[in-house]
SEMAR-348520 format. One line per field, with one value per residue: x, y, z of N, C-alpha, C in turn. Coordinates in nm, 2 decimals. Layout:
n.px	[X ...]
n.py	[Y ...]
n.pz	[Z ...]
ca.px	[X ...]
ca.py	[Y ...]
ca.pz	[Z ...]
c.px	[X ...]
c.py	[Y ...]
c.pz	[Z ...]
This chain:
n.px	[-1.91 -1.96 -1.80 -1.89 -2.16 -2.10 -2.02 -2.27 -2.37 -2.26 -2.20 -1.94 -1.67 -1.53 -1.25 -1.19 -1.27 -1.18 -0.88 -0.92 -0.94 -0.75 -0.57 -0.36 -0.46 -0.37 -0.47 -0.71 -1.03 -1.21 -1.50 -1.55 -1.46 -1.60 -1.86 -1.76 -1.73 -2.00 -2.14 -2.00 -2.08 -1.89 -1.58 -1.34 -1.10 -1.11 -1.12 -0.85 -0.47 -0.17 0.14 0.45 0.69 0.94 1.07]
n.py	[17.39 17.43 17.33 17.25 17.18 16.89 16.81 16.77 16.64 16.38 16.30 16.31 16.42 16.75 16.77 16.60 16.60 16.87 16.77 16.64 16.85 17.00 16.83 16.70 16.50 16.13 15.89 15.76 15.61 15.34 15.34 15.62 15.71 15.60 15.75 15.99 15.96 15.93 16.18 16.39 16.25 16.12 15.96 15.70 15.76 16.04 16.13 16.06 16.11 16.02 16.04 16.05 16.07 16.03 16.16]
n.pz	[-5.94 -5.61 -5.31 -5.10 -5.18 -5.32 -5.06 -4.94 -5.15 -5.16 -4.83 -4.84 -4.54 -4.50 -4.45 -4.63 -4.88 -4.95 -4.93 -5.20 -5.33 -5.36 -5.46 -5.31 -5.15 -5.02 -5.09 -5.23 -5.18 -5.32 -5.31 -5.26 -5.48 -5.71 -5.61 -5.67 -5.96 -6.04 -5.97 -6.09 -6.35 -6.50 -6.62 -6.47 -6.52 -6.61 -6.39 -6.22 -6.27 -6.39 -6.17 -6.21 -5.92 -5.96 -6.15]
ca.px	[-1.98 -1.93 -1.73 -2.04 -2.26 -2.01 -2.05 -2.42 -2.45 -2.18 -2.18 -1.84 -1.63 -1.52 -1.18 -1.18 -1.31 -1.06 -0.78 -0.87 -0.97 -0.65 -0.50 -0.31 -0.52 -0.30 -0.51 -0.89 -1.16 -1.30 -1.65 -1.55 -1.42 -1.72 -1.96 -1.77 -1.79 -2.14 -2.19 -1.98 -2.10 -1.76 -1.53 -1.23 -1.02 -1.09 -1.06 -0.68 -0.38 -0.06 0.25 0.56 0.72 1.08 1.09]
ca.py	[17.33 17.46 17.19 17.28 17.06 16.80 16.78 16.77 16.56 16.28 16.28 16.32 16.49 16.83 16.72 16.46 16.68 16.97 16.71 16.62 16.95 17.09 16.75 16.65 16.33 16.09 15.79 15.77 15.44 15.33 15.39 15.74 15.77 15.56 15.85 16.14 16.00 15.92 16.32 16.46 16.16 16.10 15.84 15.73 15.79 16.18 16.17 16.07 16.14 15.93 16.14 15.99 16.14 15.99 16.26]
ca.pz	[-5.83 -5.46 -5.23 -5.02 -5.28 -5.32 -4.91 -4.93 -5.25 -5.13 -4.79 -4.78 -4.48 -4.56 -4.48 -4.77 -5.03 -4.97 -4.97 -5.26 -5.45 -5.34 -5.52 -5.18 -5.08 -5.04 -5.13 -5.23 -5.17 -5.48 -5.30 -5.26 -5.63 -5.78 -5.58 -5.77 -6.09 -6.10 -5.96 -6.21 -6.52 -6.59 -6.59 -6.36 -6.60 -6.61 -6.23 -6.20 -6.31 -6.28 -6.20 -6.16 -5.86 -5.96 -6.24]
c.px	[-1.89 -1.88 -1.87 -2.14 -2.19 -2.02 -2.20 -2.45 -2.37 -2.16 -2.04 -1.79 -1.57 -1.38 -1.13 -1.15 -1.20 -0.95 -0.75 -0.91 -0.80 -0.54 -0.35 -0.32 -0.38 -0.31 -0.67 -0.99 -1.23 -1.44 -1.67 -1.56 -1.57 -1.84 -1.93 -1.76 -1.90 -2.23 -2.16 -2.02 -1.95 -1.69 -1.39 -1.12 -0.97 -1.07 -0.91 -0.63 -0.26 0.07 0.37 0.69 0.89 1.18 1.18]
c.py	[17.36 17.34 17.17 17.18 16.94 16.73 16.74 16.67 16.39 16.25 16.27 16.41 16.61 16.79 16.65 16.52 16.78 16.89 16.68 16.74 17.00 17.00 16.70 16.56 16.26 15.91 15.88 15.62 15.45 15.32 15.55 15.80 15.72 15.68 15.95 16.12 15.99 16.12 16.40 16.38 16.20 15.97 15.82 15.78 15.97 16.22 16.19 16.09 16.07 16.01 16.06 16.10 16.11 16.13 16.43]
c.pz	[-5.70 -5.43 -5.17 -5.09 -5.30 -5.19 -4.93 -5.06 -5.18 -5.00 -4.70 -4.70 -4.55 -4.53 -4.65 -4.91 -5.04 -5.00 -5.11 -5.39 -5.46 -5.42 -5.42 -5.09 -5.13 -5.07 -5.12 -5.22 -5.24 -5.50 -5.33 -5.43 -5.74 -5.76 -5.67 -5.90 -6.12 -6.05 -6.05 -6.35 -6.53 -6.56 -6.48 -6.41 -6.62 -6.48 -6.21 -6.31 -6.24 -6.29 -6.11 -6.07 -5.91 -6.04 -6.17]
C-alpha cells in the first residue's frame, strides 16, 4: 500500500504517516492507531513494538 492511500483512506496528514512509516513518530493517538488497524485488519499488537532505549 502507497502512503498516498493511507492519506486518502485515513485522512491523515502526510506529515503523520511518513513519521510514522519511517518509524520516527514520536507518539501516536489511539484514534489515529485504532484507524490503521481497522485499514490494515490487524491488531495493535502487530502495530508496535516496545524497544528499550536503555539497551
Amino acid at each position: 500500500m502507497k502512503i498516498s492511500d493511507v492519506l486518502r483512506q485515513t485522512g491523515f496528514s502526510r506529515n503523520a504517516v511518513t513519521l510514522m512509516y519511517k518509524e520516527i513518530a514520536q507518539m501516536i493517538d489511539l484514534g489515529a492507531l485504532d484507524k490503521l488497524c481497522c485499514l490494515f485488519e490487524c491488531q495493535v499488537a502487530d502495530m508496535l513494538e516496545f524497544a528499550d532505549e536503555q539497551r
